[in-house]
N, C-alpha and C positions, 0 to 999 in steps of 0.2 A: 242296135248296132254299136251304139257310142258305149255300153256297159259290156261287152264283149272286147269292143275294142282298150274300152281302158282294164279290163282283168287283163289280158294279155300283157297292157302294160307294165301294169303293177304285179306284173309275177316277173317280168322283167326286170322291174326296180327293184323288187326282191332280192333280187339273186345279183346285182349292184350290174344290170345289164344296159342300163339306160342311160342317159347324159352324165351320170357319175356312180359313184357308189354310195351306200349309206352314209358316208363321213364325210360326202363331199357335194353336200343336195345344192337341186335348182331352185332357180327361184319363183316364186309363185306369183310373181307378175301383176296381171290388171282384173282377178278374179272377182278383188273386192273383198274378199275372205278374210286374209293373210298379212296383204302385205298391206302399209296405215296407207300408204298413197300412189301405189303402182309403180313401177320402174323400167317401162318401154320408153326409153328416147327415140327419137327421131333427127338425124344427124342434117337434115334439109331444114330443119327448122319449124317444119311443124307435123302435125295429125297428119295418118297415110288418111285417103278418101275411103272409108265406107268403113273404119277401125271398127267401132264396139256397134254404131249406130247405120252401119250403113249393109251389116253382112247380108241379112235378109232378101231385101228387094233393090238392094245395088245394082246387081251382077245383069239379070236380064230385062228384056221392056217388061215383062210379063211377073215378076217375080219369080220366086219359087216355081210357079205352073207354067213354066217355059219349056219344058221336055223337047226333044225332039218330036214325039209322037204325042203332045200335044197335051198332057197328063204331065203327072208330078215327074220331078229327076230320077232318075236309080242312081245316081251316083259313081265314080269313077267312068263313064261315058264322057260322051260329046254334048250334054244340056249347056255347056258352060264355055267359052273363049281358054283356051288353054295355051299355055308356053312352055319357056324353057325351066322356071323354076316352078311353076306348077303343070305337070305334065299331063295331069289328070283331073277329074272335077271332085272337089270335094263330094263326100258322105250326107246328104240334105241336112240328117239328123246330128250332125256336128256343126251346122252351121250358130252363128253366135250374133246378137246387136243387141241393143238395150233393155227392147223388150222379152228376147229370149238369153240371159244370162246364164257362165259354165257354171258349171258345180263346185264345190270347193275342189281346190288340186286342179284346176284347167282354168287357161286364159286367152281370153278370145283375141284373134288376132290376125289379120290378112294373110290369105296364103298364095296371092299374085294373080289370082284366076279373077279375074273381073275386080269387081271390086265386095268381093264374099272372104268374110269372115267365118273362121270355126272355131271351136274350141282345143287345146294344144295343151297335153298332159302336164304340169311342172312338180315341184319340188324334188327331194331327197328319196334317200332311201326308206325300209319299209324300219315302222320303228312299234313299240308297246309304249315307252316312257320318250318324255323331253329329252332324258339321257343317251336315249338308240342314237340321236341327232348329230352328234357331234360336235353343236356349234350353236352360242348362245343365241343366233339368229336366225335359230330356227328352233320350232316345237314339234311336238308329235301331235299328229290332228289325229283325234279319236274316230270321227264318222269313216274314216278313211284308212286309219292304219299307217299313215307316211309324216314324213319329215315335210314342213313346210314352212316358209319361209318368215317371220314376225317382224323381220326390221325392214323398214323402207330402205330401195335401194339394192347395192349391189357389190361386193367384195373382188367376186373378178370373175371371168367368163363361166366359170362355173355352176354361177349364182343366177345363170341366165336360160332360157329356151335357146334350144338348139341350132346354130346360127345368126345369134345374137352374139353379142361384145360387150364388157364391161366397161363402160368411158365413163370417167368421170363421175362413176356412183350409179351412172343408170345403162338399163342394157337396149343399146343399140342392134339396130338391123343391118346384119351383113350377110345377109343370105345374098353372095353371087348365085344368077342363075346360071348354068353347066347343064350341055349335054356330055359331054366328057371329058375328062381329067386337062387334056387339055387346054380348055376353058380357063382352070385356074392357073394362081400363080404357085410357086416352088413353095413344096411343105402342106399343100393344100389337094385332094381328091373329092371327085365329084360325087357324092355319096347322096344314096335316096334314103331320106330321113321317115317317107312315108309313100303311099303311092302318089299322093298331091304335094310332095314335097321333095324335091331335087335342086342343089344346090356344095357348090366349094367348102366344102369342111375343113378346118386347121388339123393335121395330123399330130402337131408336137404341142398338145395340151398336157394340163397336168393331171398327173396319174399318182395312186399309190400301190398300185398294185395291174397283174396283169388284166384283171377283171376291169380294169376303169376302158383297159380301151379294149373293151370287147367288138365293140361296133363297129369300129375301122376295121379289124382282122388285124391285129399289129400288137406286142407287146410292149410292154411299159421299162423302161428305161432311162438310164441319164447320158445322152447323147453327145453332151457338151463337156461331161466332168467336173460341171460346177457342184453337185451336190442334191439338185433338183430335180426332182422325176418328170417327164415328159411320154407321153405313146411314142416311138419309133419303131418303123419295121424294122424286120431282120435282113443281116447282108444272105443269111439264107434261113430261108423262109419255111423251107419246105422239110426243115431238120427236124428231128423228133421233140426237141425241145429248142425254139428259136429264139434267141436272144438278140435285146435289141441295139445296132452298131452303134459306136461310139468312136472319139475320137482316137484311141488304142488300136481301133480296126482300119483306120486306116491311116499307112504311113506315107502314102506318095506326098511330096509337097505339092503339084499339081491339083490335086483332089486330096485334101486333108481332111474334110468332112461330112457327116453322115447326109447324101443327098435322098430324099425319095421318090421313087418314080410316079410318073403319072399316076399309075392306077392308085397309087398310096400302099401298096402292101409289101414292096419288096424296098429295100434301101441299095444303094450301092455309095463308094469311095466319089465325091464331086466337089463341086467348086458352091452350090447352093443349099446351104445345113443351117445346123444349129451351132453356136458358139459361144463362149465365155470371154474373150478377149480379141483385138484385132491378129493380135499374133495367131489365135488357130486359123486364121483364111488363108486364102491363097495369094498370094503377089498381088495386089491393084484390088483388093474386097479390102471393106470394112466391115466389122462387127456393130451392129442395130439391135435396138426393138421397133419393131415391125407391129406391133400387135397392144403396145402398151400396159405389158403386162411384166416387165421384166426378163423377157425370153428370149434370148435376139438370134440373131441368125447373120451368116455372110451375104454381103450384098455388095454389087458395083458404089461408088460414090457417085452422087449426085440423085439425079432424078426426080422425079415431079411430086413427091410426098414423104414427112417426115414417119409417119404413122397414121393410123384410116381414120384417125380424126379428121384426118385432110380430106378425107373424100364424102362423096357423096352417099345418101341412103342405097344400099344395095351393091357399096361396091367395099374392096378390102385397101389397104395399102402393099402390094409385094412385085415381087420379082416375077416378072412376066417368063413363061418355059422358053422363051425366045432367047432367053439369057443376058436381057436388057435393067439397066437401072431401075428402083423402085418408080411403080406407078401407079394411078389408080387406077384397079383391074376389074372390069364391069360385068365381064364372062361372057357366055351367051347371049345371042338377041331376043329378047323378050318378045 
């Protein structure tokens, strides 16, 4: 199942379907391969419970032989405690701990269902030479055919598993859990990243092309007008070829910038977008990063965090759909 599941992947990666495209790889994390010393922070200050060593026989009294019907898991069932951000139970044979380590290209890593780890696809895209990579910090791993990661650390979201964050050189976990959009805060859709994996996604990452943001359903775009490509949906979506809005499209001063809806696929003219200075907002917004990456967006003044360094493991820094000042927004109830 896990070589099935990862050719789909990597035909995926291929074709730059995946967390980025060939020029813009992830990062290969705590495989042990790749990277010299891993790069999963933890924003609570330490180890989640059952990380590399605990995927196994954390999760039930019984370990693995805990099925319902009394035999091994089938996987995506009910063998397993399930929530909001893991909706379904891991794949048995992805599970991941010390004594059962991923393969090169995958890094094991809690996916909120107990306390079971699996193993979680990373790097770049598909490459022949060091060169395909695009980026000194990353090589061409031959067993494998991909872009993967060689420098400790982390350059910026991109260099991470999906729903992670780049702070401070390592990548943090900010998988809010989401049952629907929502859930999250403005800029952000509830997006299932796998069947055991559902969680608030950032829409306004960096893109170079319409391929980076294939996964949202949304094209790639400079939102703001600073120069920077970001995924944004379109003010229409459903055009034969949909471009993504920018601040040109919209001129009300009320609504100056590109806000996205819940679902994440459609944009309209709002008060909560993306921006390059205070002057693109609206009356009583300031211009932010929100995210720590350089990307800011409009936002009320004040509120309980300056960016998700401030918050806690699993939660993000933003603007709540309520239309309230920045906070840390936890999602769903787990």
């Amino acid at each position: 199942m896990r070589f099935f599941a990862y050719f789909l992947l990597t035909a995926a990666v291929a074709v730059g379907c995946g967390e980025t495209a060939a020029t813009n790889p992830v990062d290969a994390g705590d495989d042990g391969s790749t990277d010299p010393d891993g790069s999963i922070g933890f924003p609570d200050g330490g180890e989640p419970d059952g990380g590399v060593d605990g995927g196994l026989d954390g999760g039930l009294d019984g370990g693995l032989d805990g099925g319902l019907d009394g035999g091994e898991p089938d996987g995506g069932g009910s063998w397993c405690t399930t929530n909001a951000l893991c909706p379904s139970c891991p794949e048995p044979d992805a599970l991941c701990d010390s004594d059962n380590p991923c393969p090169i290209g995958e890094v094991c890593l809690l996916t909120g269902c107990d306390d079971l780890s699996r193993c979680f696809v990373t790097g770049g895209g598909a490459c022949l030479v060091d060169e395909d990579c695009g980026s000194a910090a990353y090589a061409c791993e031959p067993t494998i055919n991909r872009c993967l990661r060689v420098v400790s650390g982390c350059d910026d979201s991109n260099d991470c598993v999906a729903g992670f964050a780049c702070e401070e050189g390592a990548c943090a976990d900010r998988r809010v859990p989401c049952v629907s959009g929502a859930d999250c805060p403005h800029g952000f859709t509830c997006f299932f990243a796998a069947a055991d994996q559902r969680f608030c996604r950032r829409i306004t990452r960096p893109c170079d092309n319409d391929i980076d943001c294939l996964t949202l359903g949304v094209p790639c775009g400079d939102p703001n007008r600073d120069g920077d490509q970001e995924c944004m949906p379109s003010l229409m979506p459903n055009a034969p070829d949909p471009v993504s809005c920018d601040l040109l499209q919209c001129a009300e001063v009320t609504a100056p910038v590109c806000e996205s809806s819940i679902e994440g696929t459609v944009a309209t003219c709002g008060q909560f977008g993306p921006c390059d200075q205070p002057e693109n907002c609206a009356t009583g917004f300031t211009c932010v990063d929100l995210w720590g990456d350089g990307r800011k967006e409009c936002v009320l003044p004040g509120g309980f965090c300056a960016d998700s360094r401030d918050c806690a493991f699993r939660q993000v820094c933003g603007s709540p759909r309520t239309g309230t000042a920045p906070t840390c927004v936890s999602g769903a109830t787990m």
